[in-house]
Each structure stands twice: as C-alpha cells, then as structure tokens.
NUSE-70502 format. One record per residue: x, y, z of N, C-alpha, C in turn; residue in three letters. Coordinates in steps of 0.001 Angstrom, whole numbers, plus 524288, in hexadecimal, padded with zeros to 5 digits. Example, Ala and Ser with C-alpha at 12.3 -4.5 7.8 and 13.67 -1.06 7.14 Angstrom:
REM NUSE-70502
833867E9C681E788300C7EE6C81E78833907F31C81E78ALA/832327F73681BA8835667FBDC81BE4832648001E81EBESER/
***
This chain:
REM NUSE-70502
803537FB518000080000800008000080378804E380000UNK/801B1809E57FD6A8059980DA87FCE2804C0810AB802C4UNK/809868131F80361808D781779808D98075181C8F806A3UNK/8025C81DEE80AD27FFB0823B18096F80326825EA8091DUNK/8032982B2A8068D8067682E5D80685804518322C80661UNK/805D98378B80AC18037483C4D80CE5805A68406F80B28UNK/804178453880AFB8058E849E08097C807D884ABF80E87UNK/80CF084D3B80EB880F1D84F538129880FED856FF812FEUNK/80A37857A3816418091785CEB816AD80A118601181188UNK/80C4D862D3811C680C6A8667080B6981259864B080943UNK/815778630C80C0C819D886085809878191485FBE8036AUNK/8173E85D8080099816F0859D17FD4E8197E8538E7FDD5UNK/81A65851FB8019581D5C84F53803348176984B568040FUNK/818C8844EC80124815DD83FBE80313816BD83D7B80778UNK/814E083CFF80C29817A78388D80E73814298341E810A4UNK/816FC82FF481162813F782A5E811E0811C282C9581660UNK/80B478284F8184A80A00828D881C9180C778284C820F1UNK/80FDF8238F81F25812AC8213A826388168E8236D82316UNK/81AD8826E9826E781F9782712825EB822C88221882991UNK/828FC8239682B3282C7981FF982CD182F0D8234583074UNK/82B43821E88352383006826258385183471821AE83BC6UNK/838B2826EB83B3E83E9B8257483B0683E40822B784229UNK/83A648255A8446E83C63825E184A6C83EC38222984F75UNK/83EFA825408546D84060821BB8594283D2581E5785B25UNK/839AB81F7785A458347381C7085EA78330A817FA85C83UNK/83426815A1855C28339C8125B853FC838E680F3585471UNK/83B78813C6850718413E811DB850E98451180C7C84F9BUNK/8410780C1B84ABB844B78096584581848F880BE98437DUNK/84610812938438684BAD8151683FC884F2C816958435BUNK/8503E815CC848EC852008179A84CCB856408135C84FFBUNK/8548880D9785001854FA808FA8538A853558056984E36UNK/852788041C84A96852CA800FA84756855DF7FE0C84654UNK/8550B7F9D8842F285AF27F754840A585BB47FAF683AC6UNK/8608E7F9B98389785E717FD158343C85CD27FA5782FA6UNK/85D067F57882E96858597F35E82B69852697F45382C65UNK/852787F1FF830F784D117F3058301884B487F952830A3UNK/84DC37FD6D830A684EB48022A82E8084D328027F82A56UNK/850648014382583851858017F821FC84C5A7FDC481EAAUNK/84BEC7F94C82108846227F7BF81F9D840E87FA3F81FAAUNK/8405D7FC358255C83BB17FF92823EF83A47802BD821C3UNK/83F66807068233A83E6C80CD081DF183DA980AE981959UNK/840FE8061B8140583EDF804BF810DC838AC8039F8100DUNK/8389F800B3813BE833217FDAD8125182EA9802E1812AFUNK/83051807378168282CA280A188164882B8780E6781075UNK/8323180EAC810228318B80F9C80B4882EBE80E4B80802UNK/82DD0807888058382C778068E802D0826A0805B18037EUNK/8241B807008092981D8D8081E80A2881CD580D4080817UNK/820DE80FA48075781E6A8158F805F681FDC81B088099AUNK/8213A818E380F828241981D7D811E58255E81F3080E87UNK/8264D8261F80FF0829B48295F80C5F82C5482CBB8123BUNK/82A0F82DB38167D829A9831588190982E0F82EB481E6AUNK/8337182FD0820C6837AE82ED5823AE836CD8324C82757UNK/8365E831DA82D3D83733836178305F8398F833ED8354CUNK/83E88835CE836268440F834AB83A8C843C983B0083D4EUNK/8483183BB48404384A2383EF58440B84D2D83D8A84595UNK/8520384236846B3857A7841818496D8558E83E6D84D62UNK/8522783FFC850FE851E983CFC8563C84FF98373A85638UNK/84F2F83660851A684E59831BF85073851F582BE385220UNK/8558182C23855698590C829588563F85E9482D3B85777UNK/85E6583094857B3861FB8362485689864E6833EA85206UNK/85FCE835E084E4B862CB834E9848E18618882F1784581UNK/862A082CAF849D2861EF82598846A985D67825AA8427FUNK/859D9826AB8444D854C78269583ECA85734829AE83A84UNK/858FE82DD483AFE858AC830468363385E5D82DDC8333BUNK/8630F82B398360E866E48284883372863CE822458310FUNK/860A081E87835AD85E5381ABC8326C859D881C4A82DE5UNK/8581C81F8B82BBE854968207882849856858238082308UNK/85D458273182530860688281582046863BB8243081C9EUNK/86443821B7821898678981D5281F7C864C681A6081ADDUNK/85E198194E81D7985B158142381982859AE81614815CDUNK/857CD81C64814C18558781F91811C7859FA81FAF80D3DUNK/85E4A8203880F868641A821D180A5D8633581A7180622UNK/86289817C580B48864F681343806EF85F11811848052CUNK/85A5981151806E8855F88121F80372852D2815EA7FEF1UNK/8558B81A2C7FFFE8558481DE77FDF0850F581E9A7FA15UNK/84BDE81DEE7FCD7846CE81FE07FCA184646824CA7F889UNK/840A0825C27F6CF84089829A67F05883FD282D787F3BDUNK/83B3582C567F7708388382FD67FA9D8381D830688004BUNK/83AE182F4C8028883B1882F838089583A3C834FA80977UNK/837C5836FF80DD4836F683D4180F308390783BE281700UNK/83C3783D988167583E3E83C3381CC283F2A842B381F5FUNK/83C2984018823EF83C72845F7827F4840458444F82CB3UNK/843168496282F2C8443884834832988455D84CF38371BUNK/846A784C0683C18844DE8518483FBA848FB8538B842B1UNK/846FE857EE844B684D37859678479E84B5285AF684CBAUNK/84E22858FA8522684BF085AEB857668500E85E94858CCUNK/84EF9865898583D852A98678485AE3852A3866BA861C7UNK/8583986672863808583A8655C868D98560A86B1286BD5UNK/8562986A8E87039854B586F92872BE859A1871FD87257UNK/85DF687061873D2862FA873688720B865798761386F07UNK/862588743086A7886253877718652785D7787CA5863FDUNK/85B7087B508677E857C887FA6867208586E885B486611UNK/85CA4885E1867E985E9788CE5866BB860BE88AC685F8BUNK/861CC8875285E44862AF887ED858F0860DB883058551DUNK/85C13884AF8567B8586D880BD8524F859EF87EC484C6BUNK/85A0788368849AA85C4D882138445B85FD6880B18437CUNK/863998814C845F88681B87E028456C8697B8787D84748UNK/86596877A584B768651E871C584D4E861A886E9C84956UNK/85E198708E8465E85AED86E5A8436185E1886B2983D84UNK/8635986FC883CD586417870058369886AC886B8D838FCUNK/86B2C86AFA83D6D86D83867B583DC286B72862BA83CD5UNK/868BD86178841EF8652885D968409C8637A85B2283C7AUNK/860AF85E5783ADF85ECC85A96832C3864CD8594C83140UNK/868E985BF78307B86CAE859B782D3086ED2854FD831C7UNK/86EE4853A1833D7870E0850A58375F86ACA84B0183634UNK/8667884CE28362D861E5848C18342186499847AD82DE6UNK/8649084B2082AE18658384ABF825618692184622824F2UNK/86CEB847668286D87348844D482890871DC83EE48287CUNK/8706E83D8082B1086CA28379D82E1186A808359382A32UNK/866508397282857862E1837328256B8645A835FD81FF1UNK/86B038388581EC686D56836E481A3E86A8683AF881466UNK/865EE83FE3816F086314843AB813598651C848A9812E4UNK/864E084A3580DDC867948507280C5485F1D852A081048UNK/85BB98512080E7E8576A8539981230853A384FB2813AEUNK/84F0D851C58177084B4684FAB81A4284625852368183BUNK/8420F84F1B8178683DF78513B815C483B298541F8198FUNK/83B52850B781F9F836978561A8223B83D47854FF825BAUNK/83E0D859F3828F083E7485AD482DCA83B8385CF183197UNK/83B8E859598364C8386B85B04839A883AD785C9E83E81UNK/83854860488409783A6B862FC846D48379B85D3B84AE7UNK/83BE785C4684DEE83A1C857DA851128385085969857D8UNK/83B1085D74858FE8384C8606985E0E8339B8616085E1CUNK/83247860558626982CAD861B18636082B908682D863F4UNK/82603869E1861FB8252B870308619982191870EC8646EUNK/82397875E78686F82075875F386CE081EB887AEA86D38UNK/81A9587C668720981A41882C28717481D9E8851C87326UNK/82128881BE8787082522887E38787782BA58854A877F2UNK/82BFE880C9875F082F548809D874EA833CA87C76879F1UNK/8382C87C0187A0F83A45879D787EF78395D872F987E91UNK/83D4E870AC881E983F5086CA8881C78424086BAE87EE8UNK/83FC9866C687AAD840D7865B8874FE83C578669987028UNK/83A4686A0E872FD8347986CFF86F36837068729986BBBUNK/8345B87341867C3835D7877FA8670682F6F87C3186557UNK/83146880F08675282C78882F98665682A538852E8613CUNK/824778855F8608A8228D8862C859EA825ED88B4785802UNK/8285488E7685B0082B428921D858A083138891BB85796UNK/8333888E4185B028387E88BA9859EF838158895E8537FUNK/834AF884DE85410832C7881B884F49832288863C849FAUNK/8302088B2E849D382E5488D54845E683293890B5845E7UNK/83598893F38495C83A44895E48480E83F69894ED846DCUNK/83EE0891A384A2C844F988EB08480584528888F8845ACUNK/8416A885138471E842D68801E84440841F4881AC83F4FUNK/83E008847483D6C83A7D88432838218400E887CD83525UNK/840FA88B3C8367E8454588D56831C984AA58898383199UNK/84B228867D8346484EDE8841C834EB84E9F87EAE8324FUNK/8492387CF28325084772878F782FAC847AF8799382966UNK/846A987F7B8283084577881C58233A84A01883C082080UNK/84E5C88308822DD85520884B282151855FB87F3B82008UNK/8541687BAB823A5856CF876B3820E38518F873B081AABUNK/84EA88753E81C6984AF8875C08163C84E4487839811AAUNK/84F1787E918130E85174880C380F408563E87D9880C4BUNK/85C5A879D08107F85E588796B80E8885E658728E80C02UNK/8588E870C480CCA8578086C1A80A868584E866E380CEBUNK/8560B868D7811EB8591B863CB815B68539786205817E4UNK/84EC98642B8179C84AE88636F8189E8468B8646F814B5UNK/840B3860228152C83DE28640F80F7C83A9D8662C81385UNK/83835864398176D8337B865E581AA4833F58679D81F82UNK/831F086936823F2831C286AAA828E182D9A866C082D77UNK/82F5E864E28300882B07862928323782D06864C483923UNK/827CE861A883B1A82871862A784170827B785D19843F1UNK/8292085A7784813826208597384A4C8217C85A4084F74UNK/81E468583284E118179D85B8D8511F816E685B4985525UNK/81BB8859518597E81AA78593D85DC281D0085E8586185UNK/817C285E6F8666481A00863CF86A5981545864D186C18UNK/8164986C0986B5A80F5286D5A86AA880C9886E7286988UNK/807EC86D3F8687A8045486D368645D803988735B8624AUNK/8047C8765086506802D887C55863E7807A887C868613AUNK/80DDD87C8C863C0810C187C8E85F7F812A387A6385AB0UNK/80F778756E85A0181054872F48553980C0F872F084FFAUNK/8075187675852E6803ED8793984F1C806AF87D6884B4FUNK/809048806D84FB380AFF8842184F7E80F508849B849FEUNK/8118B8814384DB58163E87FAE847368151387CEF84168UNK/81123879D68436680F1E8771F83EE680C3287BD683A5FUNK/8087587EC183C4D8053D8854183A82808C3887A58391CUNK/80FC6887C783AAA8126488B4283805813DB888D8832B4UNK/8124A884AC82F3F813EE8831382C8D818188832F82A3DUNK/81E458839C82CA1822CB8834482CC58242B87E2882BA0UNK/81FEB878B182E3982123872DE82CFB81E9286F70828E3UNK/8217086C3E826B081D0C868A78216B81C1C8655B82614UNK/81E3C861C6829C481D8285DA582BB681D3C85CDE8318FUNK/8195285A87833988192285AED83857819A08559983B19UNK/81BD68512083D4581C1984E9883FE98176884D8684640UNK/811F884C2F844FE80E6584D18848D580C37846DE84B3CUNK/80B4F848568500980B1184320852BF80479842DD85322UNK/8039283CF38516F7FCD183CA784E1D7FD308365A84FB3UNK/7F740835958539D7F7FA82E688528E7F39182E8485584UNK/7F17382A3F8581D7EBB78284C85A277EC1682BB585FC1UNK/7F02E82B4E860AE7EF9D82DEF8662A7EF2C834198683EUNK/7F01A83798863AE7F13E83C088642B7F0AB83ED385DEAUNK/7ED2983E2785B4B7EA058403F856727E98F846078553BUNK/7EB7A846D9859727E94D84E8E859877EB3D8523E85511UNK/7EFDF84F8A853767F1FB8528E84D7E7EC7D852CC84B03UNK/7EA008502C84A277E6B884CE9846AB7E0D985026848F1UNK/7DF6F84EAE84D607DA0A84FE684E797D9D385162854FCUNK/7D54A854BA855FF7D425855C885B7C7D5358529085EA7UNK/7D7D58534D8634E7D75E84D4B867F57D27E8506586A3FUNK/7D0C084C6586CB07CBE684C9A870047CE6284F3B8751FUNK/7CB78850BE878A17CCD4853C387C3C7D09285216881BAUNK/7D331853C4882117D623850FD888DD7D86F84BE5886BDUNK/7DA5984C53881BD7DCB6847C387E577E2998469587FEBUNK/7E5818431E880B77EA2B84116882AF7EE8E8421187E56UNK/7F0898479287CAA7F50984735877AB7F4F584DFF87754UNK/7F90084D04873747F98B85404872F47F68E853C886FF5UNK/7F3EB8584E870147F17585B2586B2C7F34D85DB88660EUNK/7F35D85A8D861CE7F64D85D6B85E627F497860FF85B9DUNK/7EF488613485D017EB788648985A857E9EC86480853C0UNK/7E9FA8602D851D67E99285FCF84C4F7EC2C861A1849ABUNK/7EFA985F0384B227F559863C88485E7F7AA8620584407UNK/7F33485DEB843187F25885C1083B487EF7B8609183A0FUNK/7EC9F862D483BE77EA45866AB836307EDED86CA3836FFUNK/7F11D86DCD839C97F53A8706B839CD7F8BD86EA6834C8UNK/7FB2086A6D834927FEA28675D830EF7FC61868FB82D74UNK/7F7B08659282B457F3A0866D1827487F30786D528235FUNK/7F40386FFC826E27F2FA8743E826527F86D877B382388UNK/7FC09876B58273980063878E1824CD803FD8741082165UNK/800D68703A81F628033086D7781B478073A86B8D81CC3UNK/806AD868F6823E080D0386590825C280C0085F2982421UNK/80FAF85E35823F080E89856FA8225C80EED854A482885UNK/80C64851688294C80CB284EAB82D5680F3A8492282E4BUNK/8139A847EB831AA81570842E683249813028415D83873UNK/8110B83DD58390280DC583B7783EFC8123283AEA8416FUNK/810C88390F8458E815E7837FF848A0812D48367184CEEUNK/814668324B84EC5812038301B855C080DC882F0D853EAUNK/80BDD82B0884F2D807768293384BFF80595823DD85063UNK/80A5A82254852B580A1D81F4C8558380A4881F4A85B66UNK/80ACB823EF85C6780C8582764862038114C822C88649CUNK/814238224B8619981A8F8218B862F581A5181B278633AUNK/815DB817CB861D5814BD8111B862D881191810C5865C7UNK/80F1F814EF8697880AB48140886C5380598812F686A8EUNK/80552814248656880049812748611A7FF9480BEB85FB5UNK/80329809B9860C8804938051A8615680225801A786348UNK/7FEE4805858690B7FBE78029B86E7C8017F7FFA287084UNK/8075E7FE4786EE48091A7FC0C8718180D627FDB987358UNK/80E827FBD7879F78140E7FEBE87B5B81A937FCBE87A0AUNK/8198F7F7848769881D107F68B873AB8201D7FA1A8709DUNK/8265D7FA8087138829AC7FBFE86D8A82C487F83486A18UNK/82D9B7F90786624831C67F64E8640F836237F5AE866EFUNK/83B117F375865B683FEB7F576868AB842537F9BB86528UNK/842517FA5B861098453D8002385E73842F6803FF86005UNK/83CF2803968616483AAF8089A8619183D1980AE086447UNK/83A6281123866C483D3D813AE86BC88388C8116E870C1UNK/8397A8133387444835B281393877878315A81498876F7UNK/82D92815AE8793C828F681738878FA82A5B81E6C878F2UNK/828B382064874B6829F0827018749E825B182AAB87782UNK/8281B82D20879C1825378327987CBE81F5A8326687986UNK/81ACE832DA879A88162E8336787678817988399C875DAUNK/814B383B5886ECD8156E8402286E31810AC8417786C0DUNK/80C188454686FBF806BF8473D87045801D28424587131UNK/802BF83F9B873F58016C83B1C875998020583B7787B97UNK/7FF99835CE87CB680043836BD8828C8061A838878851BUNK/80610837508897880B4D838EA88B5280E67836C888D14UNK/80D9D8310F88BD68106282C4688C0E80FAE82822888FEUNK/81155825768868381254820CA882BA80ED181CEE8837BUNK/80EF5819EF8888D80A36817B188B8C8050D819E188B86UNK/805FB81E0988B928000781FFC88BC27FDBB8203188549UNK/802968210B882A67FF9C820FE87D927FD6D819F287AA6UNK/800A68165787E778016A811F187A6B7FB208103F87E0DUNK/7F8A4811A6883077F386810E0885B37F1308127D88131UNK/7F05C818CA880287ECFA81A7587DAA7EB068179B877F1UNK/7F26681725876F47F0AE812E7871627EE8680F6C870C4UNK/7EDE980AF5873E67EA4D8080A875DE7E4B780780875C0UNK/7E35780BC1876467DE5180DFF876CC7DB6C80CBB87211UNK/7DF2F80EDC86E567DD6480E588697D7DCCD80913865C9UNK/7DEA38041F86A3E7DD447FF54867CC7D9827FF29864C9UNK/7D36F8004D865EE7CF4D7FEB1862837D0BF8024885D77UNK/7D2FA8044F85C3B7D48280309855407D5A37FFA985217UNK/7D96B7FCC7855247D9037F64D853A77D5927F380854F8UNK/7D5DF7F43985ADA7D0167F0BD85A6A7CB4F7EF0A856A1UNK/7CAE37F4B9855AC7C5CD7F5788522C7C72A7F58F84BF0UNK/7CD857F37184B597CC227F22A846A57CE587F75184263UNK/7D0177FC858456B7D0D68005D842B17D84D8009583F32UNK/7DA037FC86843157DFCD7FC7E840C87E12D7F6F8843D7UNK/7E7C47F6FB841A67E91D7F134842C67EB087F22D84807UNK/7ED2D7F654848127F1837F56184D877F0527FDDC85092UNK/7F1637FD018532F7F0E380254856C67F58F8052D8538CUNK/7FAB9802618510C7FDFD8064E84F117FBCA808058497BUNK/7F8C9804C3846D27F77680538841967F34F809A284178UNK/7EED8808508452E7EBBF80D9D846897EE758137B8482EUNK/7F2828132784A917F4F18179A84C6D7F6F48190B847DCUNK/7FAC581496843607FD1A8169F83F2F7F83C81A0283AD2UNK/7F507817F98395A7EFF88187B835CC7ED1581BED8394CUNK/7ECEE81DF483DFD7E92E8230483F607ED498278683CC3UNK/7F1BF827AA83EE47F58D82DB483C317F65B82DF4838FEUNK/7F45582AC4833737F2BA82B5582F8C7EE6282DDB82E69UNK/7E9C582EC9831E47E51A82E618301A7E4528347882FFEUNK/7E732837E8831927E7EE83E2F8308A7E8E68406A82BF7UNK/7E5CC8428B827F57E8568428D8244C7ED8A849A6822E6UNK/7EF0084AFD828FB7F30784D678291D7F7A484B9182834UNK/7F8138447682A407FC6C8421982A277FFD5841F082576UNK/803B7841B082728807B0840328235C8089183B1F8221CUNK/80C9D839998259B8107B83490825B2811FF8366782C98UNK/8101582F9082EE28114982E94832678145F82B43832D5UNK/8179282B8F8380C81C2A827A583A9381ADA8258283D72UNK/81BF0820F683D7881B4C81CA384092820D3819CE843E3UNK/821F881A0C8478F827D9818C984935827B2811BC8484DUNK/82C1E8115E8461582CB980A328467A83250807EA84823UNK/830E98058B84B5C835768011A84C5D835B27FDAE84971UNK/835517FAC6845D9835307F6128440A8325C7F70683DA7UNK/834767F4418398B8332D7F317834B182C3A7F18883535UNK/82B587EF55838328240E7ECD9837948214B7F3DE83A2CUNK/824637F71783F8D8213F7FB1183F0E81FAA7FE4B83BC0UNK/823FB7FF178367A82194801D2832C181E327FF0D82E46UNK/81D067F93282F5E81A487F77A82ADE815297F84882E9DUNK/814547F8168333A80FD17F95A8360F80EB07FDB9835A1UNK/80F72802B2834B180E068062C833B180D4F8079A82EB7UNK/80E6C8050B82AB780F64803E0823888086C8023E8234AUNK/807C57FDFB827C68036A7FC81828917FFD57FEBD82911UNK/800788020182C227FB74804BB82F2D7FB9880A78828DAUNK/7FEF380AE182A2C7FD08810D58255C7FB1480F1B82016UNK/7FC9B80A8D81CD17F9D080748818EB7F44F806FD819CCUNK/7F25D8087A81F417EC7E80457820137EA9280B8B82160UNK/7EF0680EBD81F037EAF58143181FCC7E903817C582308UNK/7E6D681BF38246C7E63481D9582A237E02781D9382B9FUNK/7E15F81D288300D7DBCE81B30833527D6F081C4582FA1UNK/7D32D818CB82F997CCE1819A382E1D7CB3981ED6832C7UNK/7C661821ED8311E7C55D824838355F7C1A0822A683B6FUNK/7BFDD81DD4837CA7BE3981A3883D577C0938190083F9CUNK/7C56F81751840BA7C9FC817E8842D67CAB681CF0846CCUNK/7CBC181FA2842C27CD3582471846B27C890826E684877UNK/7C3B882599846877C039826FF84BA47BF33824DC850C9UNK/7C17181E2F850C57C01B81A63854F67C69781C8B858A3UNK/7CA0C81DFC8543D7CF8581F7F857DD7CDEE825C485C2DUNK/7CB9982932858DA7C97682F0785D7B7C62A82D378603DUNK/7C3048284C85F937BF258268B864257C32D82525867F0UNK/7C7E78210E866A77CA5A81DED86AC97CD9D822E686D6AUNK/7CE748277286C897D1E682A8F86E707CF4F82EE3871E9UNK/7CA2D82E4086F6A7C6688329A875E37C99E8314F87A4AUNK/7C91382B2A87BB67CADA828F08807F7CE2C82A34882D8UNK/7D33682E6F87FC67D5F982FFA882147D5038350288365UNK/7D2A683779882AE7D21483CDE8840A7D16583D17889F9UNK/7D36E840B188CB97D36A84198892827D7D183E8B89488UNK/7DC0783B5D894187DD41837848960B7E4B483BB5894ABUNK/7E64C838538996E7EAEA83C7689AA77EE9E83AF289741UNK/7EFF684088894447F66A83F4E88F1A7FAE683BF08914CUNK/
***
C-alpha cells in the first residue's frame, strides 16, 4: 500500500505520514546495533518515509552520526531530514553564535553541506529562565540567527519545538517567522487539536493547530505516543531510555500509562488492534498533521507503526467513543 503523503504547511515540501524519528526514548538510532540501523531506515525507505528527524541531544550527537553515516551509503533521491539545536543557558548572552556553531557541528555528523527544517529544541516560555527561552528571546535573536544560516544555505526552513507555554508558543507560532512546528498531539492530551473539557488533566495547548493552520506551519507530532505510555504497558525495551519525563500530560509516566488504560475499550470494542495502533491512527486523524514520529527500539517497532498508519486515521466513531472515554478524566489530579 502506498504512504499518504501530506502537504507540509506552505513549504511545498511532501512528507510521509509517519516520519522516522532519530530519538532517545526509542533509541535504535541512539543504542542500536548498526545493522539493524541500517535495516530499518532502508526498509522505511522503501515504505515511503521521506521525512528523518534526529537532534544533537540525541545521544550527544550519536543519532545524527548513525543516520549520516546510513543516509551517505544509501543515498536516498528524497530524504528531507530535520534536525535541532538546544542552546545551553550559558550561551544565552550569545545565542547566534551558539546556534551557527551547533548546525555545523550537526551538519559535520550528519555528513550534509544542509538540513531541511531546523528546529529550536528549548522550550519557549513566558519569561524565559532555566533552559526555556522567552517568546522574545525566540523572535529576536534565534529567528535572525536561524535566518543567517538560511541565507548562507545551511538550512531551507525554520522550525520550533512546541513545548513551554502555551501563551508563548502562540505567540511565536502568529509571528510567522516558523514553517515547522514540532507539537505534542495523542489520546491523552488532544488540545492542539480540540477543546479539553473542563478541570481536564494536561496543558492546554489551546488549539494551537488552527494557529499552525493559519500561518501556513507544517506540523510534525511528537509524543503521538506520550513517550510508550500509549502502549497501556510499563514495559521497556532494553535500548530504549527510561520511561521519559511526560510532556503536557500528566505529571508522571505512571500516571499516564493508568490513564492509558482507560482507554482499553477501543480495542475492546473492536475500534483498533492494539492501544498503540489506536494512539498511532488517532494523530493522524487531524487534518493539521503532518508526519508523525513514533520512537522505536527494534526493526518490528517500525513495521508496527507501518501498520497502524496503512490502516489510516481513526473513523469518527472512534473518536467519538475516544472524547466519551476521556470525560472520565476531567477533575482528576495532573
């Protein structure tokens, strides 16, 4: 069967539904062997991926060396690979220059004269501090700095990722400075997408798909799976990482893999095969989406998710019996 293929915001840019993300939490491209490395990116290749997304912090570095490496000697027509930069807080008095290091130091790895999206990997906050940076940091200094390394061809696009706070990541998104936004979307925490019901357990992202929508950003999902907790199970692989911090979800891992649970009668009733296949096929069912990531340890996790996006995104009976199963959470402590 062929892989959908989405308009990516005003880009002109195609990209597959499921992309291949590079990351830790799965952490094939991180803790892998490198065959079976080198096996999966093919094979995904040859389903139709087009869409690669790593980060320095990805292993500090390791993803974006295992994915230059396979990319040079497969050497794909069309691969579109993104990748991100976390300035430290230390660098903060000199943003642009920590940034334009960075990419060439990703570039270096990744074995690329450029990167199709770069994305800011700090979180954007309202006032800024920690390892957050604030919507005016982001619009004064990352964005021209992002746009020097555009000018000299080391980047085609701008992206963010969507996590922080919601007021400041409206904020930035409305300045339309970014094609691409990196936003966290899955059964448990929908709010990109649609209203939560009231005294609801997650951040509010406030529909911050029809923001995207609006200023023509492409969207990549992210936490489609809220980190394996969509799973219903507290099983890891051994490559994976740990169980990761939940991001706009409950406020613990446990609490999210309960909640997931909840949502058994989808299978039950017949609506999907497995709790991950429903989780994969609901963040499809937006039609803001782009191309979502799915983290994998293992060669069969990405044919399970090959799976689930082949079989399409949710019916809306589905996702009406899924906002029934999620009242239940409303009132109940993040």
């Amino acid at each position: 069967m062929a892989m959908q293929m989405r308009d990516f915001g005003r880009t002109g840019m195609k990209v597959s539904a499921l992309g291949f993300g590079c990351g830790a939490v799965g952490g094939i491209m991180v803790r892998g062997d490198p065959a079976d490395q080198e096996r999966t990116v093919a094979r995904a290749l040859d389903a139709g991926v087009n869409y690669f997304d790593t980060a320095v912090l990805y292993g500090d570095g390791e993803s974006e060396k295992n994915l230059g490496r396979i990319l040079r000697k497969l050497k794909p027509a069309n691969a579109i690979v993104g990748t991100k930069v976390r300035v430290p807080p230390g660098e903060f008095g000199r943003i642009g220059e920590a940034i334009a290091a960075s990419l060439d130091a990703s570039l270096a790895r990744l074995q690329l004269d450029r990167v199709d999206i770069f994305h800011l990997h700090n979180p954007i906050t309202d006032a800024g501090g920690g390892s957050g940076l604030s919507a005016w940091q982001v619009l004064d200094e990352v964005v021209p700095a992002f746009e020097r390394l555009r000018q000299q061809g080391k980047i085609r696009f701008l992206g963010i990722s969507a996590v922080g706070d919601t007021n400041a990541l409206h904020h930035v998104v409305d300045s339309g400075a970014f094609q691409s936004a990196q936003i966290v979307y899955n059964m448990l925490n929908p709010s990109a997408g649609e209203a939560l019901p009231n005294n609801y357990p997650a951040q509010d992202y406030r529909r911050l798909f029809n923001r995207t929508q609006a200023n023509g950003v492409g969207v990549v999902g992210i936490r489609v799976l809220a980190g394996g907790a969509l799973s219903g199970s507290a099983e890891r692989h051994p490559i994976a990482s740990p169980a990761p911090e939940p991001i706009g979800s409950a406020m613990n891992y446990d609490a999210d893999i309960a909640r997931a649970r909840r949502l058994g009668a989808l299978v039950s009733e017949g609506f999907a095969g497995s709790l991950t296949e429903a989780a994969t096929r609901f963040s499809l069912s937006h039609p803001a989406m782009g191309t979502i990531l799915v983290g994998m340890a293992t060669p069969q996790q990405f044919e399970d998710a090959l799976a689930a996006v082949e079989k399409g995104p949710l019916p809306q009976a589905a996702l009406d019996r899924l906002s029934a199963l999620r009242q239940a959470f409303s009132g109940e402590p993040r």
